[in-house]
C-alpha positions as CSV (number, residue, x, y, z in Angstrom):
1,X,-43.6,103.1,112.1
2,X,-42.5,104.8,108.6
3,X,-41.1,101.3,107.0
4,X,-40.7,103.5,103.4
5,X,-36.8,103.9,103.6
6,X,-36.2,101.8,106.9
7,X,-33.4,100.1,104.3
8,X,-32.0,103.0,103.1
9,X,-31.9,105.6,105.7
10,X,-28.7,105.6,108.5
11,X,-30.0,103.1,111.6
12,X,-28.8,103.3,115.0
13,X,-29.1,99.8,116.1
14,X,-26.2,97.7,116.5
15,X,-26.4,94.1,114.7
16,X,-27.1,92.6,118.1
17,X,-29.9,95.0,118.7
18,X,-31.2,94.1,115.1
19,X,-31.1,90.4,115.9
20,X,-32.9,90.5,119.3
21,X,-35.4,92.4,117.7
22,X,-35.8,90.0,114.7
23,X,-36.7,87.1,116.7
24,X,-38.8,89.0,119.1
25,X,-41.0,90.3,116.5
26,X,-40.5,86.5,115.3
27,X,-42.5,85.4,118.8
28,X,-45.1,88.2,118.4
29,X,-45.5,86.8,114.7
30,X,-46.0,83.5,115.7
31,X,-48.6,84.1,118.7
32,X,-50.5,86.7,115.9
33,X,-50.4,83.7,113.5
34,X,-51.7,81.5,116.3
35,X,-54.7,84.7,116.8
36,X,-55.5,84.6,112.9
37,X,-56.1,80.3,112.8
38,X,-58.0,80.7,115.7
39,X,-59.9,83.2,113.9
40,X,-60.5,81.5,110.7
41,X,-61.2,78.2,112.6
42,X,-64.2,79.9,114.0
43,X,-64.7,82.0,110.4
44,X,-65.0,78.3,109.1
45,X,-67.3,76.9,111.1
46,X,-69.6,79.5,111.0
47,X,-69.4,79.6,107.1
48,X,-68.9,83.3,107.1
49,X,-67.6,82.7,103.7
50,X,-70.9,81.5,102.5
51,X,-71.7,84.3,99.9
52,X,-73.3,81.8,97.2
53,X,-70.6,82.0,95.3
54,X,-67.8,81.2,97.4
55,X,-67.4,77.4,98.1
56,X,-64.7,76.8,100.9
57,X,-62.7,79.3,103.2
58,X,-60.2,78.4,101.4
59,X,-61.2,80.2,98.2
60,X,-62.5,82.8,100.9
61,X,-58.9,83.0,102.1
62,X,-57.3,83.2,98.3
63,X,-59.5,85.8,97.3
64,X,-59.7,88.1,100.1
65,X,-56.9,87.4,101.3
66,X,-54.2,87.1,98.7
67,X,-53.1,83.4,99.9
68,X,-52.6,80.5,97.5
69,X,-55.4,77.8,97.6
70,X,-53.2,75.7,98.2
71,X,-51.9,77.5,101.1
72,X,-55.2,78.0,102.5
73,X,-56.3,74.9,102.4
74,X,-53.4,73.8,104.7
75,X,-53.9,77.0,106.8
76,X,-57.6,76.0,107.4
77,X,-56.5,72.5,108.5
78,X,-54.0,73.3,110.9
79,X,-56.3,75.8,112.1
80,X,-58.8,72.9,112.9
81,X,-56.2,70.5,114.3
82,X,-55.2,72.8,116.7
83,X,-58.2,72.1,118.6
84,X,-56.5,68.8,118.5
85,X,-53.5,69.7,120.0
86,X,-54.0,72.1,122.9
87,X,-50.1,72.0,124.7
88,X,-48.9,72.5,120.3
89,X,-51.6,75.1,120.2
90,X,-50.6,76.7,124.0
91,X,-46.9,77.1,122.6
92,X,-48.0,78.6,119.3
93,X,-49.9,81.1,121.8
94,X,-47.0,82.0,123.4
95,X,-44.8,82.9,120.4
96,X,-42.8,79.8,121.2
97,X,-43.3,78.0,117.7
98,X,-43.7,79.4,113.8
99,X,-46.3,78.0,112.2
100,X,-43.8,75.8,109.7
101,X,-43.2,73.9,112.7
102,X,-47.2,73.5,113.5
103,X,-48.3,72.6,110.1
104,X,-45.8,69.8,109.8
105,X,-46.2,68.3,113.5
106,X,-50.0,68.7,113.0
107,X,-50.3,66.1,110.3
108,X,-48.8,63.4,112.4
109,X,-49.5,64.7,116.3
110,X,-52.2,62.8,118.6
111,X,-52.8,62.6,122.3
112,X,-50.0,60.1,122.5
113,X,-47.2,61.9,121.4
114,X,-47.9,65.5,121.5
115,X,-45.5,65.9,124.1
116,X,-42.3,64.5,122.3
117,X,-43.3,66.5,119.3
118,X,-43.7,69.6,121.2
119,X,-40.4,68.4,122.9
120,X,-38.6,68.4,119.3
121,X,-40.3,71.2,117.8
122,X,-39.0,73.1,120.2
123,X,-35.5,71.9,121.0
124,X,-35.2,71.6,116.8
125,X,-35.3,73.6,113.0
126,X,-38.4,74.0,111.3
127,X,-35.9,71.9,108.9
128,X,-35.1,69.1,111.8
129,X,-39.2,69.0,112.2
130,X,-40.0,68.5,109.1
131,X,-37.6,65.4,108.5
132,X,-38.8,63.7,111.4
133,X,-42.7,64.2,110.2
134,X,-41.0,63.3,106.7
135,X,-39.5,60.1,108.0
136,X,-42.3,59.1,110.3
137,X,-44.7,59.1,107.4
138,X,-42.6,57.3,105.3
139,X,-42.5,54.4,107.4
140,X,-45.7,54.7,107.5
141,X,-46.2,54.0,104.0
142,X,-43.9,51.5,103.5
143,X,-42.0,52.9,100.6
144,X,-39.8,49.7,100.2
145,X,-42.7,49.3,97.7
146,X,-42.8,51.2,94.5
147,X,-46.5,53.2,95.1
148,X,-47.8,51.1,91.8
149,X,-47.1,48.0,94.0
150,X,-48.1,49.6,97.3
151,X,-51.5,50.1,95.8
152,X,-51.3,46.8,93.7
153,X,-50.3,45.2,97.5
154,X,-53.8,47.0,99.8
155,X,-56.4,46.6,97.1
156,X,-59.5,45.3,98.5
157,X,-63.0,45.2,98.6
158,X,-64.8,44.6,101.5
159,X,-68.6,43.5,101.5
160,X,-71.0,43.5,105.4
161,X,-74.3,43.2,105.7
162,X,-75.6,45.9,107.7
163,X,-77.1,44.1,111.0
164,X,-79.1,46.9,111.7
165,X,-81.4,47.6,108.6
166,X,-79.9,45.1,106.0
167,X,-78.3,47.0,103.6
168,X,-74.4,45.7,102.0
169,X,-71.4,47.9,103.3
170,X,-69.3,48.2,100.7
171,X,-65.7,49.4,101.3
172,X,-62.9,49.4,98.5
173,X,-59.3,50.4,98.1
174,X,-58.5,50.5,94.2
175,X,-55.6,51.3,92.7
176,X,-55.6,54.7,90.8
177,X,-56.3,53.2,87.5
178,X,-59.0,50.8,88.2
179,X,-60.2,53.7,90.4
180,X,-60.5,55.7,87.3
181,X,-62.2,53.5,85.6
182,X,-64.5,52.6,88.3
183,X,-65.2,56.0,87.9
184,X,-65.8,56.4,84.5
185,X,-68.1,53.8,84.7
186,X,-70.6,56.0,88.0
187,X,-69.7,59.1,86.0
188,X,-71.5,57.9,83.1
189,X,-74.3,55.9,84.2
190,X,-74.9,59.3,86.5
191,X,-75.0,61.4,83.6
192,X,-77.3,59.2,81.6
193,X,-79.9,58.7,84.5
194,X,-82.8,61.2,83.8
195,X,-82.6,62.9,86.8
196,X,-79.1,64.2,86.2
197,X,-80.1,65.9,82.7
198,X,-81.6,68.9,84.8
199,X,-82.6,72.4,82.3
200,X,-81.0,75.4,82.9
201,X,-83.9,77.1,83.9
202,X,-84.5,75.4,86.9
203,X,-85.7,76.3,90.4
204,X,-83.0,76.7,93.3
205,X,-86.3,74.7,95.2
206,X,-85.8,72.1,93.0
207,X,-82.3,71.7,93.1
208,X,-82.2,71.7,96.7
209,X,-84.8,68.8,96.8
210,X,-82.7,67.1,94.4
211,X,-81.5,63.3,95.1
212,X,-78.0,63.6,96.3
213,X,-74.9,62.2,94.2
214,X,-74.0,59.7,96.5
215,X,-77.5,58.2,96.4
216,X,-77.5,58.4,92.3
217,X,-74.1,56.9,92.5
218,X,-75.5,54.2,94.9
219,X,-78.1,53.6,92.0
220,X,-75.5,54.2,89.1
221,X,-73.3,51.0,90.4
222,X,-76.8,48.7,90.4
223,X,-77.3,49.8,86.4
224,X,-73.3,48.9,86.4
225,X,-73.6,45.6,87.5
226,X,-77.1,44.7,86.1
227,X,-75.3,45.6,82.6
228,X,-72.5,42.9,83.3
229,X,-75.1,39.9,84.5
230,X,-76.6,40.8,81.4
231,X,-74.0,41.1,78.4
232,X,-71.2,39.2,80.4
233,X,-67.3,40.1,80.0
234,X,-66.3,41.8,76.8
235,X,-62.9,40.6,75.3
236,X,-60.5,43.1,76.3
237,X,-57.6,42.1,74.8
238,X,-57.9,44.3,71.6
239,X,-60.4,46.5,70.5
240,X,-61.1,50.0,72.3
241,X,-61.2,50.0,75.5
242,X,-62.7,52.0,78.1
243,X,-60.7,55.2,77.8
244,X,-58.5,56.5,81.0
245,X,-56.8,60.1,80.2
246,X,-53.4,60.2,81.6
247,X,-51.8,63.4,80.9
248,X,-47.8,62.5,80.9
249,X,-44.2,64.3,79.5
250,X,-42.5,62.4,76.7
251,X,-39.6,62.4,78.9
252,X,-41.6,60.7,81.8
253,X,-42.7,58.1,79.3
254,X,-39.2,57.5,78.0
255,X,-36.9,57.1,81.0
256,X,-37.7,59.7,83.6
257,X,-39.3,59.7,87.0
258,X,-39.6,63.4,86.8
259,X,-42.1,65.9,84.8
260,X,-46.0,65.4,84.5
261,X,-47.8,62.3,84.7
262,X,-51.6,62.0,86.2
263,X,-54.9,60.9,85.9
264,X,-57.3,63.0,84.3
265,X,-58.8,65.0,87.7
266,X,-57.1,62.4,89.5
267,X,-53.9,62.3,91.2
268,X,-50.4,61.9,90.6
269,X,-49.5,58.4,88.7
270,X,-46.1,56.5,89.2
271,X,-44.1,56.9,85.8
272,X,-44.4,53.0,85.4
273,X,-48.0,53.3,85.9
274,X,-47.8,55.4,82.8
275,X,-45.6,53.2,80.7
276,X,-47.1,50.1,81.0
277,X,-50.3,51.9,80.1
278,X,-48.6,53.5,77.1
279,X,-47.8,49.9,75.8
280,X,-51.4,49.5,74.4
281,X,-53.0,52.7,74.6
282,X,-53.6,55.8,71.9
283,X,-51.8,58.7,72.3
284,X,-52.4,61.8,71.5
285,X,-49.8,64.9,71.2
286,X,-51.6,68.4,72.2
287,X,-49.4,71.4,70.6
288,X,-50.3,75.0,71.6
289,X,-49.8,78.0,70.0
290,X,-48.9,81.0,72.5
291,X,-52.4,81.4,73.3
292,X,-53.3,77.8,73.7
293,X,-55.6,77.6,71.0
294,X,-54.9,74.5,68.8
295,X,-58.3,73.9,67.5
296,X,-61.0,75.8,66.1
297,X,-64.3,74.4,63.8
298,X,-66.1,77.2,63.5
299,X,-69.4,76.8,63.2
300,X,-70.1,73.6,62.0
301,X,-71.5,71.9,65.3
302,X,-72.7,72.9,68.4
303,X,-71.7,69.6,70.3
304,X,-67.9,69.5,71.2
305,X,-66.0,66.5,69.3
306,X,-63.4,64.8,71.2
307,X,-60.4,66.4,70.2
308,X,-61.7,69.8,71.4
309,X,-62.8,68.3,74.5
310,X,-59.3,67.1,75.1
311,X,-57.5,70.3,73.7
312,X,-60.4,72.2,76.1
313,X,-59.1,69.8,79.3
314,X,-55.6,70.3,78.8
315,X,-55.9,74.1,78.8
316,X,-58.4,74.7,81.7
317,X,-57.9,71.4,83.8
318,X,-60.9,72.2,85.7
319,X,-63.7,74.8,86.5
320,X,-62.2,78.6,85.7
321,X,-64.6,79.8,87.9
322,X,-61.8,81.8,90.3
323,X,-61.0,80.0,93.6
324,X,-63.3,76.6,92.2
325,X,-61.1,74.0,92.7
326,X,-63.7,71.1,90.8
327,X,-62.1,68.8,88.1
328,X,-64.9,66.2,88.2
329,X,-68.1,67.0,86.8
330,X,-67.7,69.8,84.5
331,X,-68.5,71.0,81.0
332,X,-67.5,72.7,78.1
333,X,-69.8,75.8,78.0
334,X,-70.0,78.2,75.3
335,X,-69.5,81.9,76.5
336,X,-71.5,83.7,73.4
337,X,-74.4,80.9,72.8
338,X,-74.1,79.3,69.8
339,X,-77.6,79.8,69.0
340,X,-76.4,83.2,68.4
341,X,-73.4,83.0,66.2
342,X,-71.2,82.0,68.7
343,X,-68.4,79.1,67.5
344,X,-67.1,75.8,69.1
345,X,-63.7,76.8,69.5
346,X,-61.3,77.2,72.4
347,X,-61.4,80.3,72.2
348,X,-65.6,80.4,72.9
349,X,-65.5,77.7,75.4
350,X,-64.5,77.7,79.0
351,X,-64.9,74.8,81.1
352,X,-67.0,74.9,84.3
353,X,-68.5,72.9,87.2
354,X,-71.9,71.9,87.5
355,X,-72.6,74.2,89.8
356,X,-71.5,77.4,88.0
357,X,-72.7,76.5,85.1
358,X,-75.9,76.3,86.4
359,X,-75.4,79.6,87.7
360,X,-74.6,81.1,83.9
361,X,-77.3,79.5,82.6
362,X,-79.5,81.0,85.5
363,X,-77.9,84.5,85.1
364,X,-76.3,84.6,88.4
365,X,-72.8,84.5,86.9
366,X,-71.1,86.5,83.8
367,X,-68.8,84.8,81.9
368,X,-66.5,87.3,79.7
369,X,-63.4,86.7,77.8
370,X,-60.4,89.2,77.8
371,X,-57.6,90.0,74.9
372,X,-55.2,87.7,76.8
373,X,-56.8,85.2,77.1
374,X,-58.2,85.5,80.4
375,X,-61.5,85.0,81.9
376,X,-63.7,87.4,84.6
377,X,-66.9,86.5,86.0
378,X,-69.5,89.2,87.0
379,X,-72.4,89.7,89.4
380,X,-76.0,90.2,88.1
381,X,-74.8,94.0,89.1
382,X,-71.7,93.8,87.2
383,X,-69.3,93.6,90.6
384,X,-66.3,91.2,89.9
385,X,-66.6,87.9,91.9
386,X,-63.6,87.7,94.2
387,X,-63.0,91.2,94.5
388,X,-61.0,92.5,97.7
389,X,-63.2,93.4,100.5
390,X,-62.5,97.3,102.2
391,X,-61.1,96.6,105.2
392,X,-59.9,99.3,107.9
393,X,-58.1,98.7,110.3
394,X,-58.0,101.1,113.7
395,X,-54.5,100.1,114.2
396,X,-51.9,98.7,111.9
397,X,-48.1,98.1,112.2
398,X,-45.4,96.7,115.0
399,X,-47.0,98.5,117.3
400,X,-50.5,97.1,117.5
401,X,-49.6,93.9,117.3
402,X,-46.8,94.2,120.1
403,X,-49.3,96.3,121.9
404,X,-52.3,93.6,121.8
405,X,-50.2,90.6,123.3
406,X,-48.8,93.0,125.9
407,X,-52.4,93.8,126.7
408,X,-53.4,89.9,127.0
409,X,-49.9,89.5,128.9
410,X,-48.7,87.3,126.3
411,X,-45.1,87.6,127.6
412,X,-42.3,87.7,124.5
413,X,-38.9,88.3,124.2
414,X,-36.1,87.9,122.1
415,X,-35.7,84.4,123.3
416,X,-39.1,83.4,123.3
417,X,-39.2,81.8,119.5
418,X,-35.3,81.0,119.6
419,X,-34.9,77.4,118.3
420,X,-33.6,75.7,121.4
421,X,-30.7,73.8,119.0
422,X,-26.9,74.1,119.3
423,X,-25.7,72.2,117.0
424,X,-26.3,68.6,118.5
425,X,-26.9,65.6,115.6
426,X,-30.0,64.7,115.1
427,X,-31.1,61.3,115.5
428,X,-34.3,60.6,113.2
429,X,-33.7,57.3,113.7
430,X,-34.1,57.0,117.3
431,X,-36.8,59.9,116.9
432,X,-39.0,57.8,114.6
433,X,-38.5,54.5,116.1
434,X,-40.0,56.5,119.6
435,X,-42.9,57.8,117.5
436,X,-43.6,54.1,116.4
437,X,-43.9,53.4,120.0
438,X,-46.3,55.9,120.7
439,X,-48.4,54.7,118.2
440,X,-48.3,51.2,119.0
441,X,-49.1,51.3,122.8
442,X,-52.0,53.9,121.7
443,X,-53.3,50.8,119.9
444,X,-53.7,48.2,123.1
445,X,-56.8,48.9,124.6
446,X,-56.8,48.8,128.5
447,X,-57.2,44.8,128.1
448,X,-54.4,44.4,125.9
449,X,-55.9,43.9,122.8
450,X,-55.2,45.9,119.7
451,X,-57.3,48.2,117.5
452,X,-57.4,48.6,114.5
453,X,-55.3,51.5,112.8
454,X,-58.7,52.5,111.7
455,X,-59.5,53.3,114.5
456,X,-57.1,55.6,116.2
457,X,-58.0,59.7,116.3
């Protein structure tokens, strides 16, 4: 099919015609949808993506693929949960639902109530499944609470001695600012333990023998609590504290719930959260020029101070390496050395993971800076990382994709991904209150008793 001037060019189809054929190209959309999760489900699992450089499908997906990594992620998941799901999953097969409809009722569908979901999903909007997913979850969360008391309300820390080789269990709930500070604390200790100051030079052998974080975190929190039995509480009501970054918008602080306010690589932060914090904190206003280079100290000092570091955070928020999705654990690197010449300024420093750094220090990555500001990484053999794989298809357009489900007998018409909904009010209400139901009988066990949330698939 020549699609070039399909707009422009005189069309013989009546409006009826061009509707019927809209929504049955709508169900062969949908079942090909359903083909390409099922594909990267199994891409997935076999780590096809695995190239060394590449760290999830997702990034996989937004490189080669042209799909936002935030996108992907969710495509990857509802391509997993499918499995889940197999009467959602047989519907999606048969053109029967889009795949706005499937990634909203996957995030809440079980066993129990697959059935009345698929029942809505297909008797309602995209819109219609949405709210009730919306709703559900909502009540779910309780959000009588404001989410600063939510999480004020469930912190906990639970302590069990293992029966089985006596080690403590320790299982905590913390709300987002004591969580950051918890992790400030690991983060540092980590950093300061030997092992963790690893040279750049070192063998992949050796890193892959390396102790993993969770067990240098394990011994991070003993340092952490050997350090209080011995000095005891500090006063902390004046002083400096222990510093938590919280990057907010003026307006946020001063009387709106909208605009910018979280954690440093952490999430989203109630604006109260922020104000109250404001109340004894130090502030610090970042302005950028047009290229986002406030700061610049030339060559006086290859260590970056603070107000670099922060000016460096607020500008790259993470790893640049393309698709690398890391906030935690990175550093300031320096992409001309500055053992030769090169100066601690924004615009010589790029933040990266761990991992990739590693990989520039080992000569496995490139590291350039463009005119605009932008940074490209290279292979050893100078081939851009991320670049588009050559892909050639034997058969592309309508036609194929029509012709492949009529070769599996995947049966579509123009009625086939028609919403079945004529208008009728919608009672969330009613719809939510069943889902509660659902939930609550998949709690009592055969005997009657009730499990734990926790424990439900």
């Amino acid at each position: 099919m020549d699609g070039s001037n399909f707009l422009t060019r005189p069309h013989p189809l009546t409006v009826r015609q061009l509707a019927d054929q809209i929504t049955e190209l709508t169900g062969h959309l949908n079942a090909a949808t359903y083909t390409w999760l099922m594909l990267v489900a199994e891409f997935d699992r076999r780590k096809g993506w695995n190239d060394g450089g590449t760290q999830t499908c997702a990034h996989w997906l937004n490189w080669q693929c042209g799909i936002n990594i935030g996108a992907a992620r969710e495509k990857v998941r509802v391509a997993h949960a499918l499995a889940k799901v197999p009467k959602i999953a047989a519907a999606m097969e048969r053109g029967q639902l889009s795949y706005s409809k499937v990634r909203a009722l996957t995030r809440i569908a079980t066993a129990e109530n697959e059935d009345f979901l698929l029942m809505l999903a297909l008797h309602g909007t995209a819109n219609h499944v949405e709210n009730v997913v919306r709703y559900y979850r909502r009540c779910k969360e309780a959000e009588e609470l404001s989410r600063e008391a939510r999480q004020h309300a469930n912190r906990s820390v639970s302590l069990m001695w293992d029966p089985e080789d006596g080690s403590l269990l320790v299982k905590a709930r913390l709300p987002a600012e004591t969580g950051r500070l918890f992790m400030n604390a690991l983060e540092r200790v980590v950093d300061a333990m030997p092992e963790s100051r690893i040279p750049a030079n070192v063998s992949a052998e050796t890193l892959a023998n390396r102790t993993p974080i969770t067990m240098r975190r394990a011994d991070a929190l003993a340092v952490v609590a050997e350090s209080f039995l011995k000095h005891g509480p500090e006063d902390m009501t004046g002083g400096q504290k222990n510093e938590i970054v919280v990057h907010v918008e003026v307006g946020t602080l001063r009387d709106s719930t909208h605009g910018r306010c979280e954690l440093e690589n952490g999430p989203s932060l109630a604006a109260e959260t922020a104000r109250r914090l404001a109340c004894d904190a130090s502030t610090y206003t970042v302005y950028e020029d047009g290229k986002g280079e406030p700061l610049n100290i030339g060559r006086k000092s290859r260590t970056i101070p603070a107000a670099i570091r922060r000016a460096l955070n607020a500008r790259d928020r993470g790893c640049r390496f393309p698709g690398c999705p890391n906030k935690r654990f990175v550093d300031g690197h320096h992409i001309k050395h500055w053992i030769n010449g090169g100066e601690t300024s924004l615009k010589n420093l790029v933040t990266l993971c761990r991992f990739h750094h590693r990989q520039v220090h080992e000569g496995l990555v490139f590291v350039q800076r463009l005119e605009d500001g932008t940074f490209r990484f290279l292979k050893p053999n100078g081939q851009l990382f991320g670049a588009p794989s050559q892909f050639h298809a034997d058969a592309a357009g309508v036609e194929h994709v029509i012709a492949q489900h009529e070769k599996e007998r995947v049966n579509i018409d123009e009625h086939t991904a028609c919403t079945h909904w004529r208008g009728e009010v919608i009672d969330y209400s009613t719809s939510v209150a069943a889902l509660f139901g659902m939930d609550q009988r998949s709690r009592v066990s055969a005997n009657g008793m009730v499990r734990p949330a926790s424990q439900l698939g």
